[in-house]
C-alpha positions in Angstrom: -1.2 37.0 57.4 1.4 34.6 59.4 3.9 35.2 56.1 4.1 38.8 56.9 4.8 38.0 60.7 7.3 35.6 60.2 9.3 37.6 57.9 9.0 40.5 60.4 10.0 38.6 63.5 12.8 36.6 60.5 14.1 40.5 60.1 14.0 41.6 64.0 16.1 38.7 65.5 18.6 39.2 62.4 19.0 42.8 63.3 19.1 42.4 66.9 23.0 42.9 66.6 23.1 44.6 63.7 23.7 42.4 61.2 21.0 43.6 58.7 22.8 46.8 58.7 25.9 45.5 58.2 25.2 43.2 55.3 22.5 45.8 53.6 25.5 48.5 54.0 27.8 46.6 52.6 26.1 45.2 49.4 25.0 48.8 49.2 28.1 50.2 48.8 29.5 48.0 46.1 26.4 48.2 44.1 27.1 52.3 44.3 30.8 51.4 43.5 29.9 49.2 40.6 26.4 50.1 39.0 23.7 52.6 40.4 25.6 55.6 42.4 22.5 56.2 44.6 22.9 53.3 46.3 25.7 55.0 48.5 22.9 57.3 50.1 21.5 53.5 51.3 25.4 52.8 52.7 25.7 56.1 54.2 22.7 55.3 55.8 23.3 52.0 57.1 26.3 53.1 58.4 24.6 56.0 60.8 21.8 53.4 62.2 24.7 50.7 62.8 26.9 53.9 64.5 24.2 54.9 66.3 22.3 51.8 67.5 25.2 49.2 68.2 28.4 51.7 68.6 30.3 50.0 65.5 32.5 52.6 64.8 35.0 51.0 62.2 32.3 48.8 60.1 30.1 51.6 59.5 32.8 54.6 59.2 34.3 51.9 56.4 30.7 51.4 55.1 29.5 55.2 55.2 32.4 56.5 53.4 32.9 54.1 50.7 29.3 54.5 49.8 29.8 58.3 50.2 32.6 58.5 47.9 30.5 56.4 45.0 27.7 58.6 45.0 30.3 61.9 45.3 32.1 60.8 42.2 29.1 60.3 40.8 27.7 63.7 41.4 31.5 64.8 40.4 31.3 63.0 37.0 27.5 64.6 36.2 29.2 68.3 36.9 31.6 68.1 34.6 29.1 66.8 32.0 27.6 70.3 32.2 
C-alpha cells in the first residue's frame, strides 16, 4: 500500500512545475516521429495541460505541433493507401 503512495506523491512533486509534462511530451513526440504515430495525440496532449496549467507557451506549442504533424502524416500516408 505505501509503494502506491510513494510513487504518487514521487509523481506529484515531479509535476509540480511541470516537468512530467514536459518530459512525457517530449519522448512522445519522437516516439510518433520515429515508430507508433499515435503517440502524437499523447504530445498534443501534453502540450495543452503544460499550456494550460503552467503558461509554457514555446515548450508545449513546439511539443504539440511536432506530435501533431507525426500523427497528420500518418493519417496522410494511410489516405493515400486507399
Amino acid at each position: 500500500m505505501s509503494d502506491t503512495q510513494d510513487l504518487k506523491s514521487t509523481l506529484r512533486e515531479y509535476n509540480e512545475d511541470g516537468q512530467l509534462y514536459l518530459v512525457g511530451g517530449v519522448i512522445s513526440a519522437i516516439i510518433s516521429w520515429v515508430l507508433i504515430p499515435l503517440f502524437g495525440l499523447l504530445a498534443v496532449f501534453c502540450g495543452y495541460k503544460l499550456y494550460d496549467e503552467e503558461e509554457k507557451v514555446v515548450s508545449s506549442s513546439l511539443m504539440a505541433t511536432m506530435g501533431g504533424i507525426g500523427f497528420l502524416m500518418w493519417l496522410a500516408y494511410l489516405a493515400t493507401m486507399v
